[in-house]
C-alpha positions as a Markdown table, in Angstrom:
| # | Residue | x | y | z |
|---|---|---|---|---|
| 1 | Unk | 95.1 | 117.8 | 106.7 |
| 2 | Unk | 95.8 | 115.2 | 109.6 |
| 3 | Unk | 94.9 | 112.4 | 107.2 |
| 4 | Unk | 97.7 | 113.2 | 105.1 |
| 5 | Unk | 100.1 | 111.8 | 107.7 |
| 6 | Unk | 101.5 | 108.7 | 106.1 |
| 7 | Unk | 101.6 | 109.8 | 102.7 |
| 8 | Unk | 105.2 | 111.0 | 102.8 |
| 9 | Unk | 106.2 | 108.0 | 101.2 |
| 10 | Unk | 103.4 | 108.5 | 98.2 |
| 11 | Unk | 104.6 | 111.9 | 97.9 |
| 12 | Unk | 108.5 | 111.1 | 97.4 |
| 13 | Unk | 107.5 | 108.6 | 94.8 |
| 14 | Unk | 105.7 | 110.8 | 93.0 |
| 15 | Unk | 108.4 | 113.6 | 93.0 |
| 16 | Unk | 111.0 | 111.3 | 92.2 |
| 17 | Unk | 108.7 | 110.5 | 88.9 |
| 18 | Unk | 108.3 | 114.1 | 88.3 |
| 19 | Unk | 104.9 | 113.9 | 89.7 |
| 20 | Unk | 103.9 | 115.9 | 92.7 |
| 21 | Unk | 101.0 | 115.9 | 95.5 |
| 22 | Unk | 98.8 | 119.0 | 96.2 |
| 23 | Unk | 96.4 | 118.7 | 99.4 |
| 24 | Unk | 93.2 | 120.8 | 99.3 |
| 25 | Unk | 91.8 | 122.0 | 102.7 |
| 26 | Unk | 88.8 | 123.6 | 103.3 |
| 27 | Unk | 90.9 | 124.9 | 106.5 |
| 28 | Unk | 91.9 | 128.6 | 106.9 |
| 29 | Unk | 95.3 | 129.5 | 105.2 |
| 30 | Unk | 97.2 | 129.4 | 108.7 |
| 31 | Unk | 95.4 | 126.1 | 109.8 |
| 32 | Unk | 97.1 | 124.6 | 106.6 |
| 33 | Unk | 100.1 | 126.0 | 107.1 |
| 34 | Unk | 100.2 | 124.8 | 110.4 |
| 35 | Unk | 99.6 | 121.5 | 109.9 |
| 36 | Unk | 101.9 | 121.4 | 106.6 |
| 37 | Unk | 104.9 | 122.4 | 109.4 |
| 38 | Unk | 104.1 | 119.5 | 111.3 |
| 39 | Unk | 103.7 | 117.1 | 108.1 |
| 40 | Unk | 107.6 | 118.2 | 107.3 |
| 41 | Unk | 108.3 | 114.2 | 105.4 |
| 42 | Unk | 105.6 | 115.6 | 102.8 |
| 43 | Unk | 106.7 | 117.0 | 99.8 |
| 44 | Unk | 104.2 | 118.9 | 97.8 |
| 45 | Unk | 101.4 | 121.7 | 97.5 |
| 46 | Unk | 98.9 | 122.9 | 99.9 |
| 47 | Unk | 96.5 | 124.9 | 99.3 |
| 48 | Unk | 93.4 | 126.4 | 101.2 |
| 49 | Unk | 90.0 | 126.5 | 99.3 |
| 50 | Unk | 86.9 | 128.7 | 100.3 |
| 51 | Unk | 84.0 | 126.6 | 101.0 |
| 52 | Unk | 82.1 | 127.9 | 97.9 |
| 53 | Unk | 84.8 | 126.3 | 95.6 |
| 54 | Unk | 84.8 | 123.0 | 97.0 |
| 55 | Unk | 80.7 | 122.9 | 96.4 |
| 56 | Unk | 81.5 | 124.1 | 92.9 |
| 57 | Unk | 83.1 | 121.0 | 92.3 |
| 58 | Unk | 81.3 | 118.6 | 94.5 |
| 59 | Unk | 83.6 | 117.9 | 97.3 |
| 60 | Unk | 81.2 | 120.0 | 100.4 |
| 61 | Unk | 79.8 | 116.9 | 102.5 |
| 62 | Unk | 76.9 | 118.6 | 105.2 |
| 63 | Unk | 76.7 | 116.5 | 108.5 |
| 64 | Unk | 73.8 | 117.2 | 111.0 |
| 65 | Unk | 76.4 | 120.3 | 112.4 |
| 66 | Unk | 79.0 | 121.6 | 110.0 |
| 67 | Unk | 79.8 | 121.2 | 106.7 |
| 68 | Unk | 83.0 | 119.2 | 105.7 |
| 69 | Unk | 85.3 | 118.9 | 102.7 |
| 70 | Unk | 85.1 | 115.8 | 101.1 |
| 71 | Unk | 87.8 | 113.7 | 100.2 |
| 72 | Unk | 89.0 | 113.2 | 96.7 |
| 73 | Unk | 92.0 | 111.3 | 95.3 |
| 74 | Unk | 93.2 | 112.5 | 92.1 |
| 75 | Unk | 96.3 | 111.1 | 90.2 |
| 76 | Unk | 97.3 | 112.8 | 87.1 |
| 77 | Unk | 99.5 | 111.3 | 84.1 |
| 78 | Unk | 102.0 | 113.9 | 82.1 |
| 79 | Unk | 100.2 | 116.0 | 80.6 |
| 80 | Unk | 97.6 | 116.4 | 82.6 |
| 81 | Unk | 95.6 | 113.4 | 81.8 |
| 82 | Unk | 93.4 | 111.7 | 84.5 |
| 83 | Unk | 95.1 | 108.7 | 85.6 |
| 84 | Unk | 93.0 | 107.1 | 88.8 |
| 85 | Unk | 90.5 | 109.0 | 91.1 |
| 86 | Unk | 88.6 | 108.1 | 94.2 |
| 87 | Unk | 85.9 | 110.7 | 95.2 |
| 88 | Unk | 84.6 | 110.3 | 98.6 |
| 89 | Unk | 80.6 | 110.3 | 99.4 |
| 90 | Unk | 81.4 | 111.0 | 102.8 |
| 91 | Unk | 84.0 | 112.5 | 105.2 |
| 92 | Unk | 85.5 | 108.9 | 106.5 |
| 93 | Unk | 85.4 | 107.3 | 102.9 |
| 94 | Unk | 88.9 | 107.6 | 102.0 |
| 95 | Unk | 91.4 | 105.8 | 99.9 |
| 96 | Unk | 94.1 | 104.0 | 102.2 |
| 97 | Unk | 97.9 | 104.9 | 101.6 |
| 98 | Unk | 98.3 | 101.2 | 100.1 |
| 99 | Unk | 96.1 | 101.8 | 97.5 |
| 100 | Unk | 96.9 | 105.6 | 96.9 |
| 101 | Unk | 101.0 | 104.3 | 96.9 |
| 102 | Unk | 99.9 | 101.0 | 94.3 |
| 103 | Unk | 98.5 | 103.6 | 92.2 |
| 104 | Unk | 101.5 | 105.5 | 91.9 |
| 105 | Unk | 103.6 | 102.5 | 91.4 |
| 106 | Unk | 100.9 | 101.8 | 88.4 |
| 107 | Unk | 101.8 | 105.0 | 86.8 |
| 108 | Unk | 105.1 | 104.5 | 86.4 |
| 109 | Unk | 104.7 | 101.0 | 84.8 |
């Protein structure tokens, strides 16, 4: 969830083109809403996943001691329809802000 600092500018643009950002944690439920309280600029959805459901979908990444979520970026047209996504092969693979924010701008062209 710490990664998500940054992004309150990404999430604003989305709202204001009735889009919307929802963070996935594999983090307890209190560990999310902790960190959500101290993301306060974000606007948006977080939710917390069990570990199970994130290796249904193929976002668990195992390193030598624990097992991590791994991120994905997902945009989403109206409607529903896939607009851009960036899945992660490992923990520290992650889209930047500039390219997560240039998408959004993209979206609304």
């Amino acid at each position: 969830m710490a990664q998500l600092r940054g992004l309150g500018a990404v999430s604003r643009a989305l709202e204001s083109a009735q889009g919307g950002l929802w963070a996935i944690s594999i983090d307890a439920p209190e560990v999310v809403g902790a960190e959500r309280r101290l993301n306060d600029d974000l606007v948006g959805t977080f939710l917390s996943a069990p570990e199970a459901e994130l290796e249904r979908v193929g976002l668990l990444h195992q390193t030598r001691t624990k097992v991590l979520a791994s991120p994905a970026t997902i945009l989403l047209r109206a409607g529903s329809e896939v607009a851009w996504t960036h899945y992660s092969s490992q923990v520290g693979d992650r889209a930047s802000i500039e390219t997560i924010a240039d998408q959004v701008r993209a979206l609304g062209a």
